[in-house]
mmCIF file of the N, C-alpha and C atoms, coordinates in Angstrom:
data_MODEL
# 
_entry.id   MODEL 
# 
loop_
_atom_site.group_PDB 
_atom_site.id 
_atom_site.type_symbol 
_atom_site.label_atom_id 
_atom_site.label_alt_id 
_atom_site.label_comp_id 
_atom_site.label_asym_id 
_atom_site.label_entity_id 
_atom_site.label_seq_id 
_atom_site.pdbx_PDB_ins_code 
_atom_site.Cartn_x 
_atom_site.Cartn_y 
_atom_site.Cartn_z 
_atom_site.occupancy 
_atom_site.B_iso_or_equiv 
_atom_site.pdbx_formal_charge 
_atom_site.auth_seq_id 
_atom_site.auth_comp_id 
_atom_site.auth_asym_id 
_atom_site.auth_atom_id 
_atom_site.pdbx_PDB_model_num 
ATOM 1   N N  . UNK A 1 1  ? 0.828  -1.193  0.000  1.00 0.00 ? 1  UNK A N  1 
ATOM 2   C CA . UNK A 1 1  ? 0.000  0.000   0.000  1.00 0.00 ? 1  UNK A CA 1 
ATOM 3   C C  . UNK A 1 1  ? 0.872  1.257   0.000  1.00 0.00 ? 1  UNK A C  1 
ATOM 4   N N  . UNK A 1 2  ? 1.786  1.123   0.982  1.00 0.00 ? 2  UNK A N  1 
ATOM 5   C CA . UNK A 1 2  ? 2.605  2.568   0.683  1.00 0.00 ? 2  UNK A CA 1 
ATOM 6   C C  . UNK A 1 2  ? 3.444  2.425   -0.087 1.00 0.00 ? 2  UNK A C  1 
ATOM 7   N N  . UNK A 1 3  ? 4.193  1.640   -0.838 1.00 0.00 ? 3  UNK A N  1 
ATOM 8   C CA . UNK A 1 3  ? 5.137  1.602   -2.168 1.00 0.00 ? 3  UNK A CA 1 
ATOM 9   C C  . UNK A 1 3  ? 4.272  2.133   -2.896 1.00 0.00 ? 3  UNK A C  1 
ATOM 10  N N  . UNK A 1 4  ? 2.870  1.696   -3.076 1.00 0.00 ? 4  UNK A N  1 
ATOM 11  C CA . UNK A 1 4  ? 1.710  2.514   -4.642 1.00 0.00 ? 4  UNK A CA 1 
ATOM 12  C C  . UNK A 1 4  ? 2.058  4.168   -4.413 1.00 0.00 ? 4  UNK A C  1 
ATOM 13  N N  . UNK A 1 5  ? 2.130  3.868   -2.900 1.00 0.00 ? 5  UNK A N  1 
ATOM 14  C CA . UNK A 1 5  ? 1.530  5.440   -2.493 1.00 0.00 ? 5  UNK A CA 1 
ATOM 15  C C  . UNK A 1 5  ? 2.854  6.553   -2.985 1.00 0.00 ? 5  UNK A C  1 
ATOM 16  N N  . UNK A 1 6  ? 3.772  6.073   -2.915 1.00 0.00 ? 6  UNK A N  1 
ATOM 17  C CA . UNK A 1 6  ? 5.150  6.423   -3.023 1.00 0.00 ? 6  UNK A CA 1 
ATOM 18  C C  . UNK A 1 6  ? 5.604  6.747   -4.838 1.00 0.00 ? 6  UNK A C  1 
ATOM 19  N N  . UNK A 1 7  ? 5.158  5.495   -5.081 1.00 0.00 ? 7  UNK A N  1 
ATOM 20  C CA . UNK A 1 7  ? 5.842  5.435   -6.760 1.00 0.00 ? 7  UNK A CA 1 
ATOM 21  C C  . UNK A 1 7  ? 4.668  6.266   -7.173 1.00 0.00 ? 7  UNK A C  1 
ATOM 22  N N  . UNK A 1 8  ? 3.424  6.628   -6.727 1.00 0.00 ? 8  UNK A N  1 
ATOM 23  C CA . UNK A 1 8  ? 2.465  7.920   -7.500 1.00 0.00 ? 8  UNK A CA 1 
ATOM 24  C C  . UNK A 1 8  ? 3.062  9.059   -7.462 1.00 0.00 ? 8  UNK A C  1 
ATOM 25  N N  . UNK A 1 9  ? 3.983  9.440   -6.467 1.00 0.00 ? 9  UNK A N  1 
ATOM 26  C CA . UNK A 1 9  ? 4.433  10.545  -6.295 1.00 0.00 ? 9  UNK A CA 1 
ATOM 27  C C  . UNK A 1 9  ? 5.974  10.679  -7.314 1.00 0.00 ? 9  UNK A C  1 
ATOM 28  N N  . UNK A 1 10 ? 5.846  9.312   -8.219 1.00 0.00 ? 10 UNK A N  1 
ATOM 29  C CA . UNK A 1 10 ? 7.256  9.212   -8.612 1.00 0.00 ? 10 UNK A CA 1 
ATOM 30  C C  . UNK A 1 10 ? 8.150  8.894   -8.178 1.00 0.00 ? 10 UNK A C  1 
ATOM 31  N N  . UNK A 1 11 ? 8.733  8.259   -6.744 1.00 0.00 ? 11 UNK A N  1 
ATOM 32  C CA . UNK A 1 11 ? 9.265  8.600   -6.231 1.00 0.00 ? 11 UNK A CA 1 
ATOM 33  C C  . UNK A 1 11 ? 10.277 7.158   -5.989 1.00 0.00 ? 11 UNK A C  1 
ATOM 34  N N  . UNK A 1 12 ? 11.239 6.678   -5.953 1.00 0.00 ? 12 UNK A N  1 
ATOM 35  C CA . UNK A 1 12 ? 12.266 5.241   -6.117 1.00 0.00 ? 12 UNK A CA 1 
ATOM 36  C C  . UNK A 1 12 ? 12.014 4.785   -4.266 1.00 0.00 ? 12 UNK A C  1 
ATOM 37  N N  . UNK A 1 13 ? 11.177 3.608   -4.619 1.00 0.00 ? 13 UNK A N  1 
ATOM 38  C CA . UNK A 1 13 ? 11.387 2.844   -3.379 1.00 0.00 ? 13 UNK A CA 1 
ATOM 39  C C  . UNK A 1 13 ? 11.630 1.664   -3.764 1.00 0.00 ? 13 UNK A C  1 
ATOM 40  N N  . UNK A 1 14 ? 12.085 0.791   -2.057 1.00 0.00 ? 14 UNK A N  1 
ATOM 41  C CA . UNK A 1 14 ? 12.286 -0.527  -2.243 1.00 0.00 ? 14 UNK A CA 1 
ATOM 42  C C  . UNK A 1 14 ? 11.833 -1.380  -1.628 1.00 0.00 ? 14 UNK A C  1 
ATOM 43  N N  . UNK A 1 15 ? 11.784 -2.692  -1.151 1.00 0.00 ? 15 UNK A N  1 
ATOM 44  C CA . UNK A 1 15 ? 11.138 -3.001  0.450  1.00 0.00 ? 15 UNK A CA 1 
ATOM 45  C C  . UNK A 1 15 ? 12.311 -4.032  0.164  1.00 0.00 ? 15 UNK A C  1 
ATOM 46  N N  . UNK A 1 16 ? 12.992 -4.151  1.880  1.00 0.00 ? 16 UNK A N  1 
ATOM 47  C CA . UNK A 1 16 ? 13.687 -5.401  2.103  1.00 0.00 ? 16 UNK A CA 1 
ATOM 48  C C  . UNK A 1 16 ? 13.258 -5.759  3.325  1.00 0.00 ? 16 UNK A C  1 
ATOM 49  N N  . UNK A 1 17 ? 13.657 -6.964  3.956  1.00 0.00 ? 17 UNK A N  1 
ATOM 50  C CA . UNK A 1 17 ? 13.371 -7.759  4.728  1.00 0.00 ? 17 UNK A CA 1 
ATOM 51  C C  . UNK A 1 17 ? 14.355 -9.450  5.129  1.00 0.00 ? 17 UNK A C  1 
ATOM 52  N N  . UNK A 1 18 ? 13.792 -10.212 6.128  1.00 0.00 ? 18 UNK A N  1 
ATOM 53  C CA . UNK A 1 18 ? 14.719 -11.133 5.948  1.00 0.00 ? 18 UNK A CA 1 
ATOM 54  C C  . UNK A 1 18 ? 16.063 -11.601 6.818  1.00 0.00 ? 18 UNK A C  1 
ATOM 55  N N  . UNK A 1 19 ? 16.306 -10.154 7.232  1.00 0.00 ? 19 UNK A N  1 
ATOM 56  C CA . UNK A 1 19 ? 17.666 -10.100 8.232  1.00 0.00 ? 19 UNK A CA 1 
ATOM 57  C C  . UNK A 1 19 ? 17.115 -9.002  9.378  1.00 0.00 ? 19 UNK A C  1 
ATOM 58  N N  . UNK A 1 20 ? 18.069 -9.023  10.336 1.00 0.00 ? 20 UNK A N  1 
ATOM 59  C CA . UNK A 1 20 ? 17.361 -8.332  11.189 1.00 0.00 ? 20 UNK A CA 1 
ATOM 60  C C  . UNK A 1 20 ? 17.453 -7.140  11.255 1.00 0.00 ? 20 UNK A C  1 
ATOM 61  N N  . UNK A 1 21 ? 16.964 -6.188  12.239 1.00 0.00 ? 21 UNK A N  1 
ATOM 62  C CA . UNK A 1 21 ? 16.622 -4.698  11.681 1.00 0.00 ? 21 UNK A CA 1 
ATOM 63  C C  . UNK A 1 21 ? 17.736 -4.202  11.740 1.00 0.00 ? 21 UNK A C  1 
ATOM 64  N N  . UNK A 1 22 ? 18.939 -4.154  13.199 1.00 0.00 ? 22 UNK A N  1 
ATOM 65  C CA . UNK A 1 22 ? 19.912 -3.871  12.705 1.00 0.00 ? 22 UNK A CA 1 
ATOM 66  C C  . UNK A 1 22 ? 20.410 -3.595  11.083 1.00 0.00 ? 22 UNK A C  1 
ATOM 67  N N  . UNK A 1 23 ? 20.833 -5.005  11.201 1.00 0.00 ? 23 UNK A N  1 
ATOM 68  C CA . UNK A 1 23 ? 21.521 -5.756  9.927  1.00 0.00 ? 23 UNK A CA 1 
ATOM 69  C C  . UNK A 1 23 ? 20.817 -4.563  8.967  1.00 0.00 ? 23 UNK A C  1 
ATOM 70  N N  . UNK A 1 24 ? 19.613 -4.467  8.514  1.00 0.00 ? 24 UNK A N  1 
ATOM 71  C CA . UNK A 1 24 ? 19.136 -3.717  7.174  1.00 0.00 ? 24 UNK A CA 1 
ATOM 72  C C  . UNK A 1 24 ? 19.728 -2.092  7.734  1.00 0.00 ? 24 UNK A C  1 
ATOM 73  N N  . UNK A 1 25 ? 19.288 -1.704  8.668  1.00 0.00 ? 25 UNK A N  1 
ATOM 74  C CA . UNK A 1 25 ? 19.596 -0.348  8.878  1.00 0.00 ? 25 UNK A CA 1 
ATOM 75  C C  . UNK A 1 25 ? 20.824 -0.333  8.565  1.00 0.00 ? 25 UNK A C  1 
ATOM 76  N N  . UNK A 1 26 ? 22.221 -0.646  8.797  1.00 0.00 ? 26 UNK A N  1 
ATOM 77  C CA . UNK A 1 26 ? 23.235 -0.385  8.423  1.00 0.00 ? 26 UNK A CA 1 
ATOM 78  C C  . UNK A 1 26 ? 23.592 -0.622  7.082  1.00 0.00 ? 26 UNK A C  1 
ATOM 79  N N  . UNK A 1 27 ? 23.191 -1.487  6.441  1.00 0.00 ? 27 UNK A N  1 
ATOM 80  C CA . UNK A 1 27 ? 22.948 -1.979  5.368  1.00 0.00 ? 27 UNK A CA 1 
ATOM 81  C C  . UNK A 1 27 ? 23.002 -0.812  4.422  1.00 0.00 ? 27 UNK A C  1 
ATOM 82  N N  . UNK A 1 28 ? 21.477 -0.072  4.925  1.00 0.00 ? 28 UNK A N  1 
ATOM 83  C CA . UNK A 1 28 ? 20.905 1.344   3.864  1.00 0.00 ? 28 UNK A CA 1 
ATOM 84  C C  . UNK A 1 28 ? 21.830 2.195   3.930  1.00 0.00 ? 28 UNK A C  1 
ATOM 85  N N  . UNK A 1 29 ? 22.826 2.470   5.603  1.00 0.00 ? 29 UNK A N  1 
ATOM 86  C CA . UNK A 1 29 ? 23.268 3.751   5.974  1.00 0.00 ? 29 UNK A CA 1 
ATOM 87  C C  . UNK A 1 29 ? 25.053 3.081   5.176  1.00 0.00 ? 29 UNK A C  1 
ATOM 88  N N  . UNK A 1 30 ? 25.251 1.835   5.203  1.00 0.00 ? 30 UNK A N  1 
ATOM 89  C CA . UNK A 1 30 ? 26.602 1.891   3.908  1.00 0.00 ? 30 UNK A CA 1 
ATOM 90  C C  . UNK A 1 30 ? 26.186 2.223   2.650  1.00 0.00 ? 30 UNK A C  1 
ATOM 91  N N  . UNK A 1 31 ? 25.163 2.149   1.771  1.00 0.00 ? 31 UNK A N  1 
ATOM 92  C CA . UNK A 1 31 ? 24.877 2.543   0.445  1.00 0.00 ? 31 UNK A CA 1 
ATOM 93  C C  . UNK A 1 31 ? 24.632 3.793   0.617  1.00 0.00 ? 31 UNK A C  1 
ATOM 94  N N  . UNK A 1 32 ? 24.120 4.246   1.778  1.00 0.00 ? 32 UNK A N  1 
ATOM 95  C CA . UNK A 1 32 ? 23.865 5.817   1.338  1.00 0.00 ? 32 UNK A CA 1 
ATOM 96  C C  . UNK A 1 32 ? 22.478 5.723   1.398  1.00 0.00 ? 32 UNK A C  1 
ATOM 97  N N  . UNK A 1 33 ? 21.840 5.198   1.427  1.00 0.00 ? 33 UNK A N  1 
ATOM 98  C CA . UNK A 1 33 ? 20.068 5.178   1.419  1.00 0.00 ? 33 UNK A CA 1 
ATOM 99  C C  . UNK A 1 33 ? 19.716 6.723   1.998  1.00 0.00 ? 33 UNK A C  1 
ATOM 100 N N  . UNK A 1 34 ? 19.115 7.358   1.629  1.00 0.00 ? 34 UNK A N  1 
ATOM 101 C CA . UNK A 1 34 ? 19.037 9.145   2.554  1.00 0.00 ? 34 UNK A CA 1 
ATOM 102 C C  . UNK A 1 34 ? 17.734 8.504   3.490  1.00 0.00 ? 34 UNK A C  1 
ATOM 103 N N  . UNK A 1 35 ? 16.433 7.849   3.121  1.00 0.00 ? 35 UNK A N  1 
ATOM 104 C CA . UNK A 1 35 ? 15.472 7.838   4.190  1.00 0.00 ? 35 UNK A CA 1 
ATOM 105 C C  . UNK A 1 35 ? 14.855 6.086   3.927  1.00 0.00 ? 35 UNK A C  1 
ATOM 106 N N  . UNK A 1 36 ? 15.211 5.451   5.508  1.00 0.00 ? 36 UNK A N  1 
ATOM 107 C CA . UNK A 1 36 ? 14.733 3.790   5.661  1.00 0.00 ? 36 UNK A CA 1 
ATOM 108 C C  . UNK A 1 36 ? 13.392 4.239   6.663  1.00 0.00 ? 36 UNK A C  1 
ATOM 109 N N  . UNK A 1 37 ? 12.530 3.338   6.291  1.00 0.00 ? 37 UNK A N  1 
ATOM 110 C CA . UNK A 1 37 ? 11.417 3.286   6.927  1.00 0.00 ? 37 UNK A CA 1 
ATOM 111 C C  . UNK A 1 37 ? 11.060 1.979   7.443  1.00 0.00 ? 37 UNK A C  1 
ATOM 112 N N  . UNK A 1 38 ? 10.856 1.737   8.577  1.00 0.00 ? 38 UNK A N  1 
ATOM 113 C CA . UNK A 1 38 ? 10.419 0.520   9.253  1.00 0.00 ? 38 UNK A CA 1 
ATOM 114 C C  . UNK A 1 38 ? 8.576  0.414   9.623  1.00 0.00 ? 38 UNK A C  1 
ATOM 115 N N  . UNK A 1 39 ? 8.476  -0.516  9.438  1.00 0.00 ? 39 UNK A N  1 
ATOM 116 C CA . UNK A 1 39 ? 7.165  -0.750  9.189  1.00 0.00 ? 39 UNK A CA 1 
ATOM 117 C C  . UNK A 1 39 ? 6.848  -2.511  9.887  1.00 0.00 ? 39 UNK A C  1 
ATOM 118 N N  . UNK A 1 40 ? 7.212  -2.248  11.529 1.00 0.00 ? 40 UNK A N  1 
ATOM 119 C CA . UNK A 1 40 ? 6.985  -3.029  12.285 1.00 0.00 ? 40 UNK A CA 1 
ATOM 120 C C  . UNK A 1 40 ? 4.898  -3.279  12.867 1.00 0.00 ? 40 UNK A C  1 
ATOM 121 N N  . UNK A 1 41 ? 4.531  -3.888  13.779 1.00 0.00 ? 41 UNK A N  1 
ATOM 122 C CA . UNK A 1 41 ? 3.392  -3.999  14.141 1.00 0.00 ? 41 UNK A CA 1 
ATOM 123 C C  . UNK A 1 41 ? 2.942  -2.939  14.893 1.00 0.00 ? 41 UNK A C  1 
ATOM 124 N N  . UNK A 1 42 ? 3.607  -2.586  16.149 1.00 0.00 ? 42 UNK A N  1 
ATOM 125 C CA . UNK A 1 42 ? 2.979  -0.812  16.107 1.00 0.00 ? 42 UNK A CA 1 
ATOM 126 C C  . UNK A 1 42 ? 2.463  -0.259  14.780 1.00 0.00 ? 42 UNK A C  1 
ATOM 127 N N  . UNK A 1 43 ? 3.392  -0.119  13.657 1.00 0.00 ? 43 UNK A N  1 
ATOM 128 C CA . UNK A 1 43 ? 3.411  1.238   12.849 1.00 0.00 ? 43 UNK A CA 1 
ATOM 129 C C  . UNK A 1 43 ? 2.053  0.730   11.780 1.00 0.00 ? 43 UNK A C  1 
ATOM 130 N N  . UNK A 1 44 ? 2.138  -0.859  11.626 1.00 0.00 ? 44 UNK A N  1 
ATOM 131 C CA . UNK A 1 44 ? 0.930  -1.226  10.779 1.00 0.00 ? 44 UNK A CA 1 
ATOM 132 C C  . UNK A 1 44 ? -0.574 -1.022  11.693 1.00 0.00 ? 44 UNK A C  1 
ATOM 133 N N  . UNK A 1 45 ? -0.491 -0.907  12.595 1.00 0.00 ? 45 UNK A N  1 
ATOM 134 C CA . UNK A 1 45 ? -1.700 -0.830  14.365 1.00 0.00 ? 45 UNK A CA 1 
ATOM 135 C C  . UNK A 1 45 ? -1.909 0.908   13.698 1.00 0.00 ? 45 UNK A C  1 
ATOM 136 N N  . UNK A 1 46 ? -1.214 1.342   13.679 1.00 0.00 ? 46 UNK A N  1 
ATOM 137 C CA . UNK A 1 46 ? -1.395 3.312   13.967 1.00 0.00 ? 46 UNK A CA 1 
ATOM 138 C C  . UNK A 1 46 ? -1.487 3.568   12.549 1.00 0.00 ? 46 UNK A C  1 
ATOM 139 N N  . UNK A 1 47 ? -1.014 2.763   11.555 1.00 0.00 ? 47 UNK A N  1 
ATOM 140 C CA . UNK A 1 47 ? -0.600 3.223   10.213 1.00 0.00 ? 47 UNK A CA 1 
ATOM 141 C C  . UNK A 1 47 ? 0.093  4.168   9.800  1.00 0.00 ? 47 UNK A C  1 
ATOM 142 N N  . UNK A 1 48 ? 1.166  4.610   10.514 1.00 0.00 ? 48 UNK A N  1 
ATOM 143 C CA . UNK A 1 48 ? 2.068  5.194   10.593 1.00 0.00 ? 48 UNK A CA 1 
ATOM 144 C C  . UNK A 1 48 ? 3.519  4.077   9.967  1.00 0.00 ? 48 UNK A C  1 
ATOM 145 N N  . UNK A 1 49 ? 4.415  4.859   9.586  1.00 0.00 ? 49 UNK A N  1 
ATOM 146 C CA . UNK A 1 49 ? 6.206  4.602   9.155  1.00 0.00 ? 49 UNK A CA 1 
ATOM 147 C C  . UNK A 1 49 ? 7.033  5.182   10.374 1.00 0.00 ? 49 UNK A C  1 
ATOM 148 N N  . UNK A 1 50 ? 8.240  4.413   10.982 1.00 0.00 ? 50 UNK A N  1 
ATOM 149 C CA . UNK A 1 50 ? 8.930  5.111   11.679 1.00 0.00 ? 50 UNK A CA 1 
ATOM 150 C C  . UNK A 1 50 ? 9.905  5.548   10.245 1.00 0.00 ? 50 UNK A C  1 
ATOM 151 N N  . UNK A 1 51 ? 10.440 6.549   10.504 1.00 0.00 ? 51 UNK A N  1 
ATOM 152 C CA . UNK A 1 51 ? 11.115 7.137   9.760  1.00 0.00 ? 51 UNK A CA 1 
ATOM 153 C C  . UNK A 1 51 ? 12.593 7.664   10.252 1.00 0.00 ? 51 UNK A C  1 
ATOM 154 N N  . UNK A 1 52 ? 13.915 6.973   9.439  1.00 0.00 ? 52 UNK A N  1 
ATOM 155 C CA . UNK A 1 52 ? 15.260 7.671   9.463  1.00 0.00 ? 52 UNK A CA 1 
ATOM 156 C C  . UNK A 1 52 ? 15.581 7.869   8.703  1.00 0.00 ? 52 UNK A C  1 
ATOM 157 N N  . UNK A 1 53 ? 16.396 9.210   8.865  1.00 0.00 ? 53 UNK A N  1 
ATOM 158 C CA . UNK A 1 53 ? 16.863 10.250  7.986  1.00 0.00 ? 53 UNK A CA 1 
ATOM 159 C C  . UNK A 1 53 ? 18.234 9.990   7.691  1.00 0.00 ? 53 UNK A C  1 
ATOM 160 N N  . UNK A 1 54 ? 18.928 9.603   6.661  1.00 0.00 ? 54 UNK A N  1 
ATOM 161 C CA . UNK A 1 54 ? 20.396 9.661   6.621  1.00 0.00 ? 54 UNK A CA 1 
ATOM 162 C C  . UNK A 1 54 ? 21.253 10.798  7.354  1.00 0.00 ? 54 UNK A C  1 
ATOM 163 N N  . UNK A 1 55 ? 21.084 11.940  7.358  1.00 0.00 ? 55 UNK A N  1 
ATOM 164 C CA . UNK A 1 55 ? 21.268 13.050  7.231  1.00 0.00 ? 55 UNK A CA 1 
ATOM 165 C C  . UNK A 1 55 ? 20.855 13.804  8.507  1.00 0.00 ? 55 UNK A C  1 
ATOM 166 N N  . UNK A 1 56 ? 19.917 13.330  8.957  1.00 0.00 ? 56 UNK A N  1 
ATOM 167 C CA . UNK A 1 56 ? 19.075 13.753  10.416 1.00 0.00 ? 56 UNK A CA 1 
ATOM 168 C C  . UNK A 1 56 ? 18.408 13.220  11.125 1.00 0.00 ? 56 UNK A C  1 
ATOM 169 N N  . UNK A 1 57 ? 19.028 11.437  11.274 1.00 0.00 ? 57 UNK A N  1 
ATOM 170 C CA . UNK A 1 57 ? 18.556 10.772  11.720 1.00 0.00 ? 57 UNK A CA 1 
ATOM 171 C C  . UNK A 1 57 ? 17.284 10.256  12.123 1.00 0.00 ? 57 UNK A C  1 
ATOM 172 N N  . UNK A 1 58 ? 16.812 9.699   13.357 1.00 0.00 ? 58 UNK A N  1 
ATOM 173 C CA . UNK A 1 58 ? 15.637 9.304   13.461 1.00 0.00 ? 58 UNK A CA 1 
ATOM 174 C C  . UNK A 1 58 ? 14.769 10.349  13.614 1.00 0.00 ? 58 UNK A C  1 
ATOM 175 N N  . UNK A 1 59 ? 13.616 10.253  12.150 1.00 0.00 ? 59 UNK A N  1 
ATOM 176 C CA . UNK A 1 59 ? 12.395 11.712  12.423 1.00 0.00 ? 59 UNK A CA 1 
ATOM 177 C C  . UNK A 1 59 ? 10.917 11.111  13.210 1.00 0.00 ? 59 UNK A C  1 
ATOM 178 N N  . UNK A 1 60 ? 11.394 9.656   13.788 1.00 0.00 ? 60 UNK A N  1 
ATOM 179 C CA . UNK A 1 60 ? 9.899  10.053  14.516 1.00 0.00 ? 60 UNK A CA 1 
ATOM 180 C C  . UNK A 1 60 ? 9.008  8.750   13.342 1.00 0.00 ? 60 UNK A C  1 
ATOM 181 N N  . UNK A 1 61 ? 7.916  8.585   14.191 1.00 0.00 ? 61 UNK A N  1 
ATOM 182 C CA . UNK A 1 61 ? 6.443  8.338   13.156 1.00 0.00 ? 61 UNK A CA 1 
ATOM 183 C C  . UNK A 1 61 ? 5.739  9.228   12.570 1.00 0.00 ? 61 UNK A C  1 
ATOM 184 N N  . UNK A 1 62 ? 5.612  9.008   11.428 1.00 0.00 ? 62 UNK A N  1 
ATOM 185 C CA . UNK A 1 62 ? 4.909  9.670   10.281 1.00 0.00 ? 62 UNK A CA 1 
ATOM 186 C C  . UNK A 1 62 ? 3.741  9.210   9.187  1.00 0.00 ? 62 UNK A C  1 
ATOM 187 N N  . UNK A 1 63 ? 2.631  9.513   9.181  1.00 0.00 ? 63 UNK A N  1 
ATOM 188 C CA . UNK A 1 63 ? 1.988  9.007   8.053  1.00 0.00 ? 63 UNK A CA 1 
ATOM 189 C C  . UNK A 1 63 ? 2.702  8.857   6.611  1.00 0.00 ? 63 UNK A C  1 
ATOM 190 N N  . UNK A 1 64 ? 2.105  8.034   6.120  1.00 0.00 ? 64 UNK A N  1 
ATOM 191 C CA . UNK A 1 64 ? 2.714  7.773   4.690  1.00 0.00 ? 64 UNK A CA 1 
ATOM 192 C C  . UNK A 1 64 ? 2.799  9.048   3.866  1.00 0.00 ? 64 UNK A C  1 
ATOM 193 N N  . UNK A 1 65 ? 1.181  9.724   3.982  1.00 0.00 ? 65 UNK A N  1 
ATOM 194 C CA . UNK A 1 65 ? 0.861  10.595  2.949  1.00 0.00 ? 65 UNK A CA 1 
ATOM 195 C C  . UNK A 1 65 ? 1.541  11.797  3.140  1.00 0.00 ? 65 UNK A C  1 
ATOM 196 N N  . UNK A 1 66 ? 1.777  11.939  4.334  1.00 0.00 ? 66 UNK A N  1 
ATOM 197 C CA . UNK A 1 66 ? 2.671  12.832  5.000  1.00 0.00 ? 66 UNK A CA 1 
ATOM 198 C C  . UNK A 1 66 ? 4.374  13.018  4.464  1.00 0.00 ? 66 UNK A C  1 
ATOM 199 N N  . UNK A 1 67 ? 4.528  12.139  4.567  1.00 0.00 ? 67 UNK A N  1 
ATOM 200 C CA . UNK A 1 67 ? 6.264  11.707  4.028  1.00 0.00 ? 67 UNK A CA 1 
ATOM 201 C C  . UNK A 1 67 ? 6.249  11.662  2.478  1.00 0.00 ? 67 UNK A C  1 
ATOM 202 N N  . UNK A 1 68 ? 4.982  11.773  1.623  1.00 0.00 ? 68 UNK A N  1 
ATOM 203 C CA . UNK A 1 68 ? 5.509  10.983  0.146  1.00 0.00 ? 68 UNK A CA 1 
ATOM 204 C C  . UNK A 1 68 ? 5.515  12.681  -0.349 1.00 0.00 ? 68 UNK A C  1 
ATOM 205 N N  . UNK A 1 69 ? 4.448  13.739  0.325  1.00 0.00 ? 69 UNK A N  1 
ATOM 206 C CA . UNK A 1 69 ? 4.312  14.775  -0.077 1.00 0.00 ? 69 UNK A CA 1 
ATOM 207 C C  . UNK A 1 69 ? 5.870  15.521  0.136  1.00 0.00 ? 69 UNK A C  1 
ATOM 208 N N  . UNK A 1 70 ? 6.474  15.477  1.638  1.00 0.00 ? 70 UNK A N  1 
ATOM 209 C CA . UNK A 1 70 ? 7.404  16.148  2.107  1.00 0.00 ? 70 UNK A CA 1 
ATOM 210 C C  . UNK A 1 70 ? 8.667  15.509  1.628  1.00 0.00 ? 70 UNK A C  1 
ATOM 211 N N  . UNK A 1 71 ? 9.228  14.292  0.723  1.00 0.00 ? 71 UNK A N  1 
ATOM 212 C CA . UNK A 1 71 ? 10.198 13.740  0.003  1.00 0.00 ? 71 UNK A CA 1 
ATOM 213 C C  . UNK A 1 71 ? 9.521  14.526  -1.429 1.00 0.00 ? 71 UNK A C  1 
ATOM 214 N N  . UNK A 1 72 ? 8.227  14.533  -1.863 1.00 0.00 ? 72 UNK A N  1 
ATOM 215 C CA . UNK A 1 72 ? 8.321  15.459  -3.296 1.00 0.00 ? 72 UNK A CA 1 
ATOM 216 C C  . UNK A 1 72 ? 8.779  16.794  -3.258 1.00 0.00 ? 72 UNK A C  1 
ATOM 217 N N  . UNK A 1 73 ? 8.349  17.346  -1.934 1.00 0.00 ? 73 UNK A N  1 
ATOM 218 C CA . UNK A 1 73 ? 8.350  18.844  -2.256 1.00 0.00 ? 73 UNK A CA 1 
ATOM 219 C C  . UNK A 1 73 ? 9.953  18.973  -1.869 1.00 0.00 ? 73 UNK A C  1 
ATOM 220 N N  . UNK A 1 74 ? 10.782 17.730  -1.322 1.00 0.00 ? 74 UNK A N  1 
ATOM 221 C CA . UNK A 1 74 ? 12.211 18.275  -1.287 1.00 0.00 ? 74 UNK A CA 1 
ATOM 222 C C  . UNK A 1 74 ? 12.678 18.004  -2.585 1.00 0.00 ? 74 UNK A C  1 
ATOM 223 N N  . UNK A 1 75 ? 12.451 16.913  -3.332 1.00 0.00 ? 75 UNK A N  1 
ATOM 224 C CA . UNK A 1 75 ? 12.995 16.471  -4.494 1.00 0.00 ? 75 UNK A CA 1 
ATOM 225 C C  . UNK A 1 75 ? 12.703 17.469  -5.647 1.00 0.00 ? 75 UNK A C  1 
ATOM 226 N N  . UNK A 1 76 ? 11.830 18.137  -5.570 1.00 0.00 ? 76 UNK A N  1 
ATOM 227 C CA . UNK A 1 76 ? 11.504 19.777  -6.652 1.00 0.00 ? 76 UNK A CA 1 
ATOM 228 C C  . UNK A 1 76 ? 12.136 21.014  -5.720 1.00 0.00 ? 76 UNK A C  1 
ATOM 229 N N  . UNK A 1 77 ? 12.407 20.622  -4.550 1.00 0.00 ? 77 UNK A N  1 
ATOM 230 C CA . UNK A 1 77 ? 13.367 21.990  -4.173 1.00 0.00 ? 77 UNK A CA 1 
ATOM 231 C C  . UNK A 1 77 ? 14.822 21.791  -4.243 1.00 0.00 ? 77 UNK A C  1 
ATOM 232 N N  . UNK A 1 78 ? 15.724 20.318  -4.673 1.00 0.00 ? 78 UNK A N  1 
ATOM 233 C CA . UNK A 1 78 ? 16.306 19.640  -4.549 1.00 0.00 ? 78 UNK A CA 1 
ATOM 234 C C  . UNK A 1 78 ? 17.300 20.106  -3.148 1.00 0.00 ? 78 UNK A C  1 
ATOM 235 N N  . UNK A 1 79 ? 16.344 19.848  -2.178 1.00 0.00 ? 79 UNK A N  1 
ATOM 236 C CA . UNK A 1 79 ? 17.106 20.069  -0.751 1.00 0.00 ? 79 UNK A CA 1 
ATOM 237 C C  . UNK A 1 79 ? 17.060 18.296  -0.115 1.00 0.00 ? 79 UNK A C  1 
ATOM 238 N N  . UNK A 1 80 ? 17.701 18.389  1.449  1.00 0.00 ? 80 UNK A N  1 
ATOM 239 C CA . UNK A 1 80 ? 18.301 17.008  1.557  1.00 0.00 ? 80 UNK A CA 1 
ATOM 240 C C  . UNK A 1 80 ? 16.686 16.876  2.669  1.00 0.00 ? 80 UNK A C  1 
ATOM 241 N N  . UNK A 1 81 ? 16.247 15.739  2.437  1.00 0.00 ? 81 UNK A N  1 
ATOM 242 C CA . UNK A 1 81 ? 14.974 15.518  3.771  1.00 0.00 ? 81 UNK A CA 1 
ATOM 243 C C  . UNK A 1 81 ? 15.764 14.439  5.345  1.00 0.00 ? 81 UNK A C  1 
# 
């Protein structure tokens, strides 16, 4: 549901899984990933994303629709989110 929500906005996502959260978080932060979103059972309960920032680390829970708008409007201001 939120990858649709994401790639409407245009926008390059991915989903991984499989290893543990560690393991992926560092994973994203050696490639450079700018924003990983975890999407544990809280966040599917609230429907909320926890959200980290490469750049400014952990931002907290966030709605989807919330985050796909505020990654477009940085990607047309080309500033860092």
């Amino acid at each position: 549901e939120c990858l649709d929500l994401f790639k409407s906005y245009g926008l390059r996502v991915d989903m991984a899984g499989g290893e543990s959260l560690g393991k992926l978080v560092r994973n994203a932060e050696v490639q450079k990933i700018p924003l990983v979103f975890v999407v544990g059972n809280n966040e599917v309960e609230t429907r909320t994303l926890s959200v980290r920032s490469r750049h400014q680390g952990d931002l907290g829970a966030m709605g989807a629709e919330d985050i796909a708008r505020a990654m477009n409007q940085a990607v047309v201001e080309k500033s860092k989110y």
